[in-house]
C-alpha positions, 0 to 999 in steps of 0.5 A: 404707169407701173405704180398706177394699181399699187395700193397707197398703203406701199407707196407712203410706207415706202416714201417716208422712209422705209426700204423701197425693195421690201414694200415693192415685194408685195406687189402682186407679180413684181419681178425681181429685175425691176423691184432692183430698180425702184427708188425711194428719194426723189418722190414722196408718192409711189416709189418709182423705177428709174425710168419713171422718176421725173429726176435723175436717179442712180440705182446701185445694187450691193452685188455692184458695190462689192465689185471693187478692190476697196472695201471703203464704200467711198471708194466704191462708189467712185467706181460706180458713180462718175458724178462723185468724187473723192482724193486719197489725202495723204497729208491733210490734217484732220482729212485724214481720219474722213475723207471729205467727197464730192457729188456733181463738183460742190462739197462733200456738204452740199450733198444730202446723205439719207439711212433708210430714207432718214437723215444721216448725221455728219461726221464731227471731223473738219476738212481744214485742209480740203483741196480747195473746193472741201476746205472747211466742209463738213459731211458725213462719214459715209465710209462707215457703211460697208457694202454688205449692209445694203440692199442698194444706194439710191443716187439722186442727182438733182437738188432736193432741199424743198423736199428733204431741207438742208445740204441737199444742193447737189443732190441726195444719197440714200443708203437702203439696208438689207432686210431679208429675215432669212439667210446670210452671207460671209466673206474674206477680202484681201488684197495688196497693191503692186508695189507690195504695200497696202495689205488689206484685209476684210471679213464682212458677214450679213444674217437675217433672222425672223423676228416673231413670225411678222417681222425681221432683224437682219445684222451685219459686220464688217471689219478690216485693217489695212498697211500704210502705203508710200509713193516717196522720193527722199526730200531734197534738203533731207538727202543732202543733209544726209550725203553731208554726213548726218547719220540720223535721216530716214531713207523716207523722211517724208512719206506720201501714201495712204494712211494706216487703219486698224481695227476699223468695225462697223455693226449695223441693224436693221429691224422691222415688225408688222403691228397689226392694224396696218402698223409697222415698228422699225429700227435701225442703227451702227457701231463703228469705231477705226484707229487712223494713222497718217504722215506729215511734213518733215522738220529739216534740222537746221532751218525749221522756225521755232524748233531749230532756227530762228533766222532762216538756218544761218544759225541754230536755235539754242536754248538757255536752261538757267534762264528757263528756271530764273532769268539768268543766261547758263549756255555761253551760245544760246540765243540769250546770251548772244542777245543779253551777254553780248548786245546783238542788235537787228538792222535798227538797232533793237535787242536781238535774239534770233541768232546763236553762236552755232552756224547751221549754214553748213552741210552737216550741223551735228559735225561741227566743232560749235555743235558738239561743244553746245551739246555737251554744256548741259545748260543748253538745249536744242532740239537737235539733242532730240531729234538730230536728223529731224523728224516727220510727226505722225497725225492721226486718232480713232473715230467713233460712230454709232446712229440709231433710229425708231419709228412707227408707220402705217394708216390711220382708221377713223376720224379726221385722218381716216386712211392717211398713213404716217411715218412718225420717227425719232434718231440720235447720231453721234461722231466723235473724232479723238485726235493724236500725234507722235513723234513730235515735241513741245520744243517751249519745254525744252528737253523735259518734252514729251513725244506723244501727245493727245490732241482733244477730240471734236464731237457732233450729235444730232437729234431728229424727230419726224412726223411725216402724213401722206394720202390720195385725195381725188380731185377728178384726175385720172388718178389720186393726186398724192398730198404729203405733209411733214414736221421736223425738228433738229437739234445740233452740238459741236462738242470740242474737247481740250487735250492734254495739257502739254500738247498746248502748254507754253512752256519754261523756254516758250520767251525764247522763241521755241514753239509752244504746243505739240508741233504739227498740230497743237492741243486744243486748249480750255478755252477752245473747248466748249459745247455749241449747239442749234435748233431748228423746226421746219414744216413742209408740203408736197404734191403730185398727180397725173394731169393726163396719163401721160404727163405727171406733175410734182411741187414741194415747199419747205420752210424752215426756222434756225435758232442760229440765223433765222430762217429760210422757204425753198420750193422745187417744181418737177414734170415728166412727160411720156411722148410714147411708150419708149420716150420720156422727158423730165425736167425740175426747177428748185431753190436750196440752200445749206445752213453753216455748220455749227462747227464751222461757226466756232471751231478753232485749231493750230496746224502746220500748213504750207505757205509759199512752199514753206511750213507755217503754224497757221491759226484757223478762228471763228469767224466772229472772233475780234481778229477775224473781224480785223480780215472781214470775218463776220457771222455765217449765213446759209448758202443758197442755191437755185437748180434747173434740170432737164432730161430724157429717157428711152427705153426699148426692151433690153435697152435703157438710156438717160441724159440729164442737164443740170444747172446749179447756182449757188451764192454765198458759198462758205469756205475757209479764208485764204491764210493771211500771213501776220505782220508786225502790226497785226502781231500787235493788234493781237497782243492789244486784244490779249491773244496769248503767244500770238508770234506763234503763229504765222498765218490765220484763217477763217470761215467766210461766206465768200464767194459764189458758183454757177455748176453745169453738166450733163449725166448720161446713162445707158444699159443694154443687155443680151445672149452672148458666147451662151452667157448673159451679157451687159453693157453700162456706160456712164458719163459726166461732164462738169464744168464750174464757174466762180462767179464772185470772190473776194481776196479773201478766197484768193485766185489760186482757190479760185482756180481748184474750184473751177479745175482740180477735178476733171470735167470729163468722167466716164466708166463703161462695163462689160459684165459676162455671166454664165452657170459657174462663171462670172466675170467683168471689165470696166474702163474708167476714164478720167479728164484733164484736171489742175494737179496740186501739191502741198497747196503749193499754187506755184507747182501746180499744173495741168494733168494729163487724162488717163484711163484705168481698167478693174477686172474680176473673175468670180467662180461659183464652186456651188451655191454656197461657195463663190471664189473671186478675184481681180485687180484695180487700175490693172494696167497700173496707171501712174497718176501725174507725175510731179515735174516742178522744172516743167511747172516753172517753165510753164508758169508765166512769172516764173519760179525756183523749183522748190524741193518736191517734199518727198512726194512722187505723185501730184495728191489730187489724182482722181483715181489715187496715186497707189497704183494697181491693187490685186485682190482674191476673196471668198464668200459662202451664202446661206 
C-alpha cells in the first residue's frame, strides 16, 4: 500500500486540487519514476500511482507531449491518448476557431476538463457544425494549453459526475501546471508539411522563480503561427464555367485544409506560497489570445439562390435600382420589370419575379451578348459586376481566453475542526469568440455593399467558489477511513453580441429577392443579442477506506440545484482488490449527468450549410422560440448517464498492464435538430408570428433532448522497459475499442445522424511505441493504428462511405549537444499516408438507392479522417534548459 504511511496533510492538500507531483516530493524516499506516476482526479484520499487507482487512469508526462510535430495540445493528445478524438474541420463555421473533441466516443461536452485540480471554464464557441456526434456541443478550449506549461495531463477514464458534477459522463481531464521554483526552458519549433504548406513555427519557454524562500512562481509562454493548408481539386461547376471562358475563376475556388493562425499567445501562471501553520496560498491562471482564418463554400456565378439566380441558374438574378430607391422598375431586364412591366406568371397564374431576361443557362454568362448590355445599364444590378466568377467567403475571428484561480489550503487547529484540512478557492474564466468574414456581400444592398463584415462575438464567463473538508476518521480499520466533504457554487453567462450593422441589414433590394446579411454567415442582429446566465449550488460527500489491506472501497454522492431546470443526485461506487502483489482488479459503478449549456439554450444564428449537396442559409432558434415549438422544440433538460466499469492490473517489475471494460448509458442526449426545409406553410406560419424575411432562409435547427446512447469499450495499456543495444528502452501500447449504439431517436435527429454517431470514428484505435535512449541520443518510433470509420463530406449523407483502416507512424530523433542544448527532429505520419480518398461513382454504386454524383466541392480527401488529411509533416526543433 504505497500511500499507506503518508502523512494526511499531503494526501488532502493534493486531493483538493493542488499539484499531485509537488506534494508527493515531500514523501520521504519517493523516487522520481514513480512521483510521474501519481494521480490527483479519480480519489479525494491519498493521491494514488496509476497502479493502485481503483479507476483507470492515464499518466501523460510533458516530455510525451512534446514528442509530436503539432504544437496544438489537442493534437498531441491524439497521439498520446487513443480513447480521444479530435477532426481537422476544414470548413465547419464556428469549429473553426475551437475545435470540438471527443473522449470515449461522446461529445467534447460530456468530458470534464480540470486546471490544477479546478474546474476549467468552456470555451464560448458552438460546434454548429460538429460531425454528428459534436454538433451543438459546447466544451472547453483546451488548445489554449501548451505542452511546456505542464508538468503531466491526468486522464481518467471512468464517469466521474458524483465526484466532480456536471460534464463528467466520459470521464475527466486534469491539466497539473508546472511548479518548479527554479530553472526553465526555451525552445524554437518549426516544421512543415510534405506538400510544402503549413509552415509552423513556435517559441515556448518556461522559468521557475523562487517566491520568498517558502514558496514558487513559475511562468510560461507559448507563441505560434501557422500557414493555411489546401487538399483542393477545382470544383466541377467552377472548372467548367472557366473552360467556358470566365477569366475570373480561382485555379482553387474552394480550398479543403486547415485554417490559417496568427499570433496564437498563450501565458500561464502558476504561484504557490507556504503561510505557515500548515497554510498554502496558491494561484494560478492564462492569457491567450489567436487570429483564425478559414474557408468556405464557393458561390457558382450563375445558380447560386439569392445572390445570382432565383429560378435554379435558368436565368440571372438581376436587380432593379430605380425600384430600390422609389418603386418605379429602371433596368428593362431585371426581375421586376419582367414580373411588373411585362406580366410574367408562375405555373398558377400568380405575379412572378424569379426570373430575368438574362439566360444563365449557358457556359460563359459574362460573354453573352444580354449580360454585357445589363452590365453596362447603370440602373441594374447583379452581383456578377462584383464578383464575376464567384466567390468563396473566408470565416474566421480571434478568440480570447484568460482563467484565474486563488485559494487557501491547509489544516485547521483547534476547535471542532480540529485537523481537518480545507481547500477553499475561488475562479473566473472567461472565453470570448469575435466572429468575422471577408470576401463576401450583403447582395439586399445591392452594389453600395461592403465586402468585410464583423460578425458580433459570442462570450462565456463562469464564476466558481469552492470549499472542500477532508480528514481520517478511525472507525477501527486497519486504516483511517478518509471522509471528504465540499460546497460549490457556479455562476454561468452566454453573453451574444450583435455585429455590424450591415452584416445583418436588409437592405434597399432586400423585396427583390436578394440575400439580406453577410453571405456565408450573417451578423448577429440586436434582437439576437442578449445576456443569459445561471446559477447553481451544489454539495457533496465522499468516502473511502481499506475494509482489509487488501481490498479498498470508495463511495460519493452529490446533489446539485440549477436555477434554470432544477435539480439532480448522482452517486458513484468503486473497489479494488489485490489478489496478490502483481494482481489487481478494480471496478465503478456511477450515475451522470450533463446540464445544457446556457448557450445551447438560447443561441440563434444564420449560416450557409449544405442540404442535399446544396448550399442552403439555415437558421439555427432557440429551442423555446414559437417556431421551434412548431418541430417538438421544447426547453432542455440535463443528460443523464449511468456507468459500469471493470478492469485488471498486473504489474511485475518492469512490466505494467491494464484493461478496463466501461459501459456508458446516456438518455436525453442533446443535439442539434435535423434541419427541416420550409414549405410554403411554414414560411407562413412565420410570417404569422412576425419573423422578419423569413424567405431568407431555407432550413431551421434547433437543439433537442433527442435521443439516447449505450457507449461500451475496452482500454488497454501495457508498458515494459529494459537494457537494450546498451541503452534504455521502453515498449508502450495502447489500445481502445469503442462501439456505440443509438438506442432512441426521433425524425428530429434523423438516420443519417443516427449513422455518425454509431460510425464516424473508428472502433479500433491503437499506438505502440519504442523509445530507445542513450547518454546523447534519444529517439523514438510510434505506430499509429486507426479503424474502419463512416467517412462524410460536406454532410452530404449520399456521398458518405466506409474508410479504409490505416496505419501512420511518428519518428524523432533528439541529440543532447550538452546539458543545456538539445537538437531534435522528426516527422508525423512519416510514410505520408493519404486519408480516404473521396470516390462519389464508388458511393453511388454502392448506395442502395442509388444517386447522381454530385461534384466533389473541391475536396480531395473525406474531412472526417481521424488522423487528418494533410499528409506527413517534418519538424526540427531546438531547446536550451537551464
Amino acid at each position: 500500500m504505497k500511500f499507506r504511511n503518508a502523512t494526511l496533510a499531503i494526501a488532502v492538500s493534493v486531493a483538493l486540487g493542488t499539484t499531485a507531483v509537488s506534494a508527493a516530493e515531500n514523501e520521504a524516499g519517493a523516487k522520481e519514476k514513480d512521483v510521474e506516476r501519481i494521480a490527483v482526479v479519480g480519489s479525494r484520499a491519498a493521491p494514488r500511482s496509476v497502479a493502485d487507482s481503483p479507476v483507470p487512469i492515464d499518466i501523460i508526462g510533458a516530455e510525451d507531449l512534446a514528442k509530436t510535430g503539432s504544437s496544438d495540445m489537442l493534437d498531441q493528445l491524439v497521439g498520446t491518448v487513443p480513447s480521444f478524438n479530435v477532426h481537422a474541420n476544414p470548413i465547419s463555421d464556428a469549429a473553426t476557431l475551437v475545435r470540438p473533441v471527443n473522449l470515449r466516443g461522446l461529445s467534447s461536452d460530456s468530458t470534464l476538463v480540470l486546471l490544477n485540480g479546478k474546474r476549467r471554464h468552456r470555451a464560448s464557441v458552438i460546434a454548429f457544425q460538429g460531425g454528428g456526434i459534436n454538433d451543438g456541443a459546447q466544451g472547453p478550449d483546451i488548445s489554449v494549453i501548451p505542452s511546456i506549461a505542464l508538468k503531466q495531463v491526468e486522464v481518467l477514464r471512468d464517469g466521474a459526475a458524483a465526484q466532480y458534477g456536471s460534464d463528467a459522463i466520459a470521464g475527466v481531464m486534469n491539466f497539473v501546471l508546472k511548479d518548479a521554483s527554479d530553472g526553465g526552458s526555451f525552445s524554437v519549433k518549426h516544421g512543415e508539411y510534405y506538400e510544402g504548406d503549413g509552415a509552423t513555427t513556435t517559441y515556448a519557454g518556461n522559468v521557475g522563480m523562487p517566491l520568498t524562500k517558502d514558496g514558487y512562481a513559475n511562468f510560461s509562454f507559448q507563441y505560434k503561427n501557422a500557414d493555411a493548408t489546401s487538399r483542393s481539386v477545382q470544383v466541377a461547376d467552377a472548372a467548367t464555367i472557366s473552360a467556358a471562358g470566365n477569366q475570373f475563376i480561382a485555379e482553387e475556388a474552394q480550398v479543403w485544409g486547415s485554417p490559417e493562425i496568427n499570433d496564437d499567445v498563450s501565458l500561464f501562471g502558476n504561484i504557490g506560497l507556504d503561510l505557515g501553520n500548515d497554510k498554502k496560498f496558491y494561484m494560478f491562471g492564462n492569457y491567450s489570445e489567436r487570429d483564425v482564418k478559414g474557408g468556405f463554400y464557393w458561390r457558382n456565378p450563375h445558380n447560386r439562390g439569392s445572390i445570382y439566380s432565383n429560378d435554379g441558374g435558368d436565368t440571372l438574378l438581376v436587380g432593379d435600382v430605380g425600384f430600390a430607391n422609389n418603386g418605379v422598375p429602371t433596368c428593362s431586364v431585371s426581375n421586376v420589370f419582367n414580373e411588373i412591366i411585362l406580366g410574367a406568371v408562375n405555373d398558377k397564374g400568380q405575379p412572378d419575379r424569379s426570373s430575368s431576361l438574362v439566360p444563365a443557362n449557358v457556359g460563359d454568362v459574362l460573354s453573352t451578348d444580354a449580360y454585357k448590355n445589363m452590365a453596362s445599364d447603370s440602373n441594374c444590378f447583379s452581383v456578377n459586376q462584383t464578383y464575376p466568377g464567384g466567390y468563396t467567403p473566408n470565416f474566421g475571428g480571434n478568440v480570447t481566453d484568460t482563467a484565474l484561480t486563488m485559494g487557501v489550503e491547509g489544516e485547521i487547529s483547534g476547535g471542532i475542526l480540529n485537523e481537518v484540512y480545507f481547500d477553499v478557492s475561488g475562479s473566473v474564466g472567461r472565453n470570448e469568440a469575435s466572429f468575422s468574414i471577408v470576401n463576401t456581400i450583403n447582395s439586399s444592398m445591392g452594389p453600395e455593399s461592403p465586402h468585410d463584415f464583423d460578425l458580433g462575438k459570442y462570450i462565456q464567463l463562469e464564476k466558481t467558489f469552492n470549499l472542500d473538508l477532508s480528514k481520517g476518521v478511525d472507525v477501527g480499520l486497519i486504516d483511517p477511513m478518509n471522509v471528504a466533504a465540499g460546497l460549490e457554487w457556479r455562476e454561468e453567462t452566454f453573453e451574444i453580441g450583435a455585429g455590424d450593422q450591415y452584416s445583418f441589414l436588409a437592405g434597399p433590394f432586400i423585396d427583390q429577392g436578394f440575400n439580406l446579411g453577410s453571405h456565408g454567415f450573417p451578423g448577429f442582429q440586436p434582437s439576437q443579442a442578449g445576456v443569459f446566465s445561471r446559477r447553481n449550488v451544489a454539495a457533496y460527500v465522499d468516502v473511502e477506506a481499506y475494509i482489509t489491506e487488501d481490498f479498498l472501497v470508495g463511495g460519493a454522492l452529490r446533489y446539485e440545484d440549477f436555477s434554470s431546470f432544477g435539480d439532480t443526485l448522482n452517486y458513484k461506487l468503486t473497489m479494488q482488490l489485490a489478489v496478490t502483489d502483481e494482481l489487481t482488479f478494480r471496478g465503478s459503478v456511477s450515475t451522470g449527468f450533463r446540464a445544457p449549456t446556457v448557450g445551447q439554450a438560447n443561441v440563434s444564428n444564420v449560416s450557409t450549410a449544405l442540404e442535399d449537396g446544396e448550399l442552403t442559409d439555415s437558421a439555427l432558434l432557440p429551442p423555446t422560440s414559437e417556431f421551434s415549438k412548431l418541430f417538438g422544440g421544447k426547453e432542455l433538460e440535463p443528460e443523464e448517464s449511468q456507468s459500469y466499469a471493470a478492469g485488471v492490473v498486473y504489474q511485475n517489475g518492469e512490466f505494467f498492464f491494464t484493461a478496463d471494460y466501461y459501459n456508458i448509458e446516456v438518455t436525453d442526449r442533446i443535439t442539434q435538430s435535423d434541419r427541416t426545409k420550409l414549405t410554403e406553410s411554414d414560411y407562413q406560419k412565420l410570417e404569422a408570428l412576425n419573423v422578419a424575411n423569413p424567405r431568407s432562409v431555407g432550413t431551421v435547427s434547433f437543439f433537442a433532448n433527442d435521443f439516447d446512447t449505450t457507449t461500451q469499450g475496452v482500454d488497454v495499456v501495457a508498458n515494459y522497459g529494459m537494457n537494450l543495444f546498451d541503452g534504455d528502452t521502453k515498449f508502450s501500447l495502447a489500445y481502445n475499442w469503442t462501439d456505440t449504439e443509438v438506442d432512441r431517436s426521433s425524425d428530429i435527429t434523423g438516420a443519417f445522424k443516427v449513422k455518425r454517431l454509431e460510425e464516424a470514428l473508428p472502433n479500433h484505435r491503437g499506438t505502440f511505441t519504442v523509445s530507445q535512449s542513450w547518454d546523447t541520443l534519444s529517439m523514438y518510433v510510434r505506430a499509429n493504428y486507426f479503424g474502419e470509420y463512416h467517412a462524410v463530406h460536406v454532410d452530404y449523407d449520399l456521398a458518405a462511405q466506409d474508410a479504409d483502416a490505416a496505419v501512420t507512424f511518428d519518428a524523432e530523433l533528439s541529440y543532447f549537444v550538452n546539458d543545456e542544448l538539445t537538437i531534435s527532429v522528426g516527422a508525423q505520419n512519416i510514410f505520408d499516408q493519404d486519408a480516404e480518398e473521396l470516390n462519389f461513382a464508388e458511393a453511388s454504386r454502392s448506395h442502395p438507392d442509388g444517386f447522381t454524383p454530385n461534384n466533389q466541392w473541391g475536396g480531395k480527401y473525406y474531412e472526417t479522417s481521424p488522423f487528418g488529411f494533410n499528409g506527413g509533416f517534418y519538424y526540427a526543433k531546438a531547446t536550451y534548459t537551464f
